[in-house]
N, C-alpha and C positions, 0 to 999 in steps of 0.2 A: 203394592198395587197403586199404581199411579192417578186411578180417578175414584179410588177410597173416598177422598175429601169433599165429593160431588154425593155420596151416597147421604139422603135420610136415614139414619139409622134410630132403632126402638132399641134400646136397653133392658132386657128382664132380669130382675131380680129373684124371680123365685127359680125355686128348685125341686125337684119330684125326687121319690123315692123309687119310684118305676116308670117303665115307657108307658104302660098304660095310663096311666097320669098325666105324664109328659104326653100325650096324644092327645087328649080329651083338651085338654088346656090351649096346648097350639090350635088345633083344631075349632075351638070356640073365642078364639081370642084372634094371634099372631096369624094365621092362615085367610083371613077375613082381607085382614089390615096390607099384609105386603103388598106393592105393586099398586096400592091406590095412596094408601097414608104414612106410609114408609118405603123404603127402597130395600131396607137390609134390618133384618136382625141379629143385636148380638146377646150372647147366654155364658153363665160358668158352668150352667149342666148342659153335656153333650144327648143326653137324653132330647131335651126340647129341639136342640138345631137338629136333630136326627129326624124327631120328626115332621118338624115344618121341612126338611129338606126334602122325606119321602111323600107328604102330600102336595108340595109342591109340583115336584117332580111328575107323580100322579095325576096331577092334574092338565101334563103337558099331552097325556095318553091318551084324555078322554075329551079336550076340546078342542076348539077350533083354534083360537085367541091362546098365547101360546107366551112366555118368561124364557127367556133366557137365566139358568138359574148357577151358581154358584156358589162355594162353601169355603172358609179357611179356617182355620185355627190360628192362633196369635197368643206369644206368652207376653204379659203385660203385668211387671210391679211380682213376677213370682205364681201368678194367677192364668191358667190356660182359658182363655175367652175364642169359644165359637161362635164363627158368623158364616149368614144366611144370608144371602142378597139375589135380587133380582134385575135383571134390566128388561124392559118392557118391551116387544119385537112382535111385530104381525109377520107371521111366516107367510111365504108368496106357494104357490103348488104351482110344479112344476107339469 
């Protein structure tokens, strides 16, 4: 991806043992943050990018003000690193 190197990206180091973990965690922390003080988050647990992806995404259903959101995967050094990103977009109504 060509405008990677334009993204703020947040790094997390931690890791869950479960999604409900991994929820509570994004949810109180990285879900706050993207789109004001980060652009992208990346994770070695697919747990957290899962679910910062499904409340982000969530979040596209229930308001007005609206992310354009996207997800990759990247092997890096032998290590599978998921990333989260957003780009910022006021949708117009047709």
């Amino acid at each position: 991806m060509d405008h990677e190197e334009s993204i703020t990206w947040f790094d997390e180091h931690k890791e869950f043992e479960t999604i409900r973990e991994a929820h509570e965690w994004v949810y109180s922390e990285a879900y706050n943050e993207i789109g004001y003080n980060y652009d992208g988050y990346r994770s070695k647990d697919p747990k957290l990018a899962y679910a910062l992806l499904f409340e982000l995404i969530r979040s596209n259903t229930i308001h007005e003000y609206r992310h354009d959101v996207y997800c990759d995967d990247e092997l890096i050094d032998g290590t599978m690193i998921y990333k989260v990103w957003v780009n910022n977009k006021r949708y117009v109504s047709k």
